[in-house]
Every structure is written in structure tokens, then in C-alpha cells.
N, C-alpha and C positions, 0 to 999 in steps of 0.2 A: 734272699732274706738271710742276713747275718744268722745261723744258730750256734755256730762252733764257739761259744767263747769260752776266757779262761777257766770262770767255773764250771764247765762242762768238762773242760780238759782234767781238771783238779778230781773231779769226780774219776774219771773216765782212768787216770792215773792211781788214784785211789784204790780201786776198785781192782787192777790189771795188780798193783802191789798186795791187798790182801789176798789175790787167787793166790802168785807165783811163790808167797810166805808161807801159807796154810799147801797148796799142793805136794803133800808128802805120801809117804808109805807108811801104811802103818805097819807096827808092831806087836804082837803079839805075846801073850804071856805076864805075868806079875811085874808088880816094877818091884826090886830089889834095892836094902838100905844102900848098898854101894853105887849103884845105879840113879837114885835119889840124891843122894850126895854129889855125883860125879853132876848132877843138871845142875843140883844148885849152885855149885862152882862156878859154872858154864852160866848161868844168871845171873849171879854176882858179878862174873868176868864182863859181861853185856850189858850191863847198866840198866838190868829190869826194874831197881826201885829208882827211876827217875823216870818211868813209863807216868805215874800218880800226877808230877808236875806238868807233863808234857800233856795231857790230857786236858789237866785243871785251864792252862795256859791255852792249847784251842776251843776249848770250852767254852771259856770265855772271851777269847776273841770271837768266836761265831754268832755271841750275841752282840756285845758289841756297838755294830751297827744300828740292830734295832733298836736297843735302848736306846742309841743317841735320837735315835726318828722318834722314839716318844718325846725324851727329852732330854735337848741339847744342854741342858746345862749338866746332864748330870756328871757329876764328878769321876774325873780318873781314880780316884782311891777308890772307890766304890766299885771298881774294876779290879782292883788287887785285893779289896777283901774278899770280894765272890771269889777271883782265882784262889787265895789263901784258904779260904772255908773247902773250898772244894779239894782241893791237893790234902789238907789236912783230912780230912773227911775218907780221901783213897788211899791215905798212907796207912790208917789206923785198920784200916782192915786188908791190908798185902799179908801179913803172914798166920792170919786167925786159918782156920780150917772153911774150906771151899773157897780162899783169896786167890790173890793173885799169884803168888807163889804157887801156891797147890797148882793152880787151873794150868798155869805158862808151864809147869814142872808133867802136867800129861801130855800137853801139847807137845813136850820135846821128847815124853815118853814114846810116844805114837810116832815119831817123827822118825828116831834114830835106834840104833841096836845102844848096849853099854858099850861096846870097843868105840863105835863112833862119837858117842858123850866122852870118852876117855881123849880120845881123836880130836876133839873142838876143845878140848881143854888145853888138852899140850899146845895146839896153835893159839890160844888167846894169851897163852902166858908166855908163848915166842918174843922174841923182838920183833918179827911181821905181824905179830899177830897185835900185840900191843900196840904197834904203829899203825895197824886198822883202825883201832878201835877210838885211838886217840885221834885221827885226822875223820871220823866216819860223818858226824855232823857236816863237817864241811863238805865232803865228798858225795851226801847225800843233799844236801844244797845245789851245789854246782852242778851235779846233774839234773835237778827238777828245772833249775833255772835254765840251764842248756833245752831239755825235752821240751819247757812252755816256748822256748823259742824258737824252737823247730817248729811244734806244733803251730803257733799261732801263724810262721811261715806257709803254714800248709792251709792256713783256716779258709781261705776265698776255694779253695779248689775243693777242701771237704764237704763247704755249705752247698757246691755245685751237684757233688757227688751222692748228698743229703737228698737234695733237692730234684736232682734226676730218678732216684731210687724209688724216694715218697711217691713221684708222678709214674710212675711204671708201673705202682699197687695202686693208683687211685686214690692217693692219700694225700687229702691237704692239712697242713697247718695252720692252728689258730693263729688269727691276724695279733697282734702284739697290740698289747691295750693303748689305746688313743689318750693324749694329752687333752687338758681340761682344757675347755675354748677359754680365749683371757674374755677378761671382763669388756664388756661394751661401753667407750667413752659417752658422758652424758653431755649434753647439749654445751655445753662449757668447754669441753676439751678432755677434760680428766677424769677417772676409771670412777665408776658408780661409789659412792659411800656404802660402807657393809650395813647390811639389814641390822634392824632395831632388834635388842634381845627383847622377848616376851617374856 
């Protein structure tokens, strides 16, 4: 039984990226203005207020699909004003007090000492460091796209591997929902007429 698919990997990828982001040391102690300052630089330098649209933009591609399963006709604009509504909507609260700034600005508090915030600054404003930041989109592209293809390489021998574990614990998987039987042709040849509305 197929289970390994892309959205499984996408999660599975997901998930292995927010551990290895958030797995830090913390820190200990008051955060200091200088220290404050030194992250926000190091935020700015990282392109944290384009986190709002990147958000708004899977956001709304994650629905997407379903809207269209309600209804195909609905329009692509209606897609760009939900994304718009919603990015406007996370921009207006990035630097109010408990936004985004604040919250990313303890995250990095926890994360690093001030030498190290001083440290990730002097290299973002490198020429290497600039030259990360400016190819990282695509860099983090090419690698997702590389991992789904390894992974998906692997996918027949993971569903084995799924599939041999599951049966070692006694554990089966639900059978995948069954297709609707087609209609039965009527005496004529061709699929029944739809029932009368009431």
C-alpha cells in the first residue's frame, strides 16, 4: 500500500526543519538595548518582514484546492485578495508590542549570547554573507526539490519498511476510501437519468 507520498514528505520535511530552527541553547539573563538592537539588525538583514507575505501566499494556497472543489468557477482574483487581506492584516501587527518582531527578537534572544548577535551581523553584511542571503530562496528550493526526489526514490522501499513495522506491532491500516460504483446502464444502453428533484 502506497503511504509515503509527497504530502507526507512535505510534512515530514516540515517538521524535521522546524525541530533543527527552534533546537537551540538558551540564554540566560535580561535582553539588553544593545543586544535588542544587534537582533534587529540581524532581522532586518534576514528578511523577517517578508515572513507576513510568505505566510499569506501558503495560506492561501493551502486552500486553494478546496475552494476550487466547492466551486470551480471561483475566480483567481479572489485568490489575491484573500492572499492581500491576509499579508496586510500580518504586516499591521509585525512591530506593535507582542508581534512579530518582539516574539522572532526572544527567539533569537534564547537562541544566542550578544557576541554571537554581533557575530551573525558582521557575516550578513559580508560579501558571503550577502551572497547567502541573496541566492538563499533559490538554494532552499533546490534543495527541497532535490530531498522530494531522493525521497520519492526511496518511497516503494519506505512503504515496505512502513508496512513490515506496522505488521511486527499487529497494526493494520485503514483500507483507503473506495470509489463510488458508476451508475448502472438502463435497458437502453445509457447511465440512468438523475432522480427527480422534490
Amino acid at each position: 500500500m502506497k503511504l509515503f507520498s509527497r504530502a507526507s514528505l512535505v510534512a515530514l520535511l516540515a517538521a524535521g526543519s522546524l525541530f533543527s530552527s527552534s533546537f537551540v541553547s538558551a540564554q540566560t539573563g535580561e535582553l539588553s538595548a544593545e543586544k535588542r538592537a544587534g537582533i534587529k539588525t540581524l532581522l532586518e538583514a534576514t528578511g523577517v518582514r517578508a515572513i507576513p507575505d510568505q505566510i499569506a501566499f501558503n495560506s492561501v494556497q493551502s486552500m486553494a484546492g478546496g475552494i476550487k472543489q466547492l466551486d470551480a468557477k471561483f475566480p483567481n482574483k479572489g485568490f489575491d485578495v484573500m492572499r492581500d487581506a491576509i499579508a496586510a492584516g500580518l504586516a499591521a501587527k509585525v512591530d506593535v508590542p507582542g508581534g512579530l518582531i518582539e516574539q522572532v527578537t526572544l527567539v533569537y534572544h534564547n537562541a544566542f549570547t550578544a557576541a554571537e548577535v554581533a557575530d551573525l551581523v558582521k557575516f550578513y553584511q559580508s560579501p558571503v554573507g550577502k551572497k547567502l542571503l541573496a541566492n538563499q530562496g533559490k538554494l532552499n528550493n533546490e534543495t527541497f526539490q532535490t530531498a522530494m526526489k531522493w525521497a520519492d526514490s526511496l518511497g516503494a522501499d519506505l512503504d515496505q519498511r512502513m508496512d513490515a513495522a506496522l505488521k511486527k506491532e499487529n497494526i493494520k491500516l485503514p483500507d483507503p476510501p473506495k470509489a463510488p460504483a458508476a451508475a448502472a446502464p438502463n435497458k437502453a444502453g445509457s447511465a440512468a437519468p438523475p432522480a427527480k428533484k422534490q
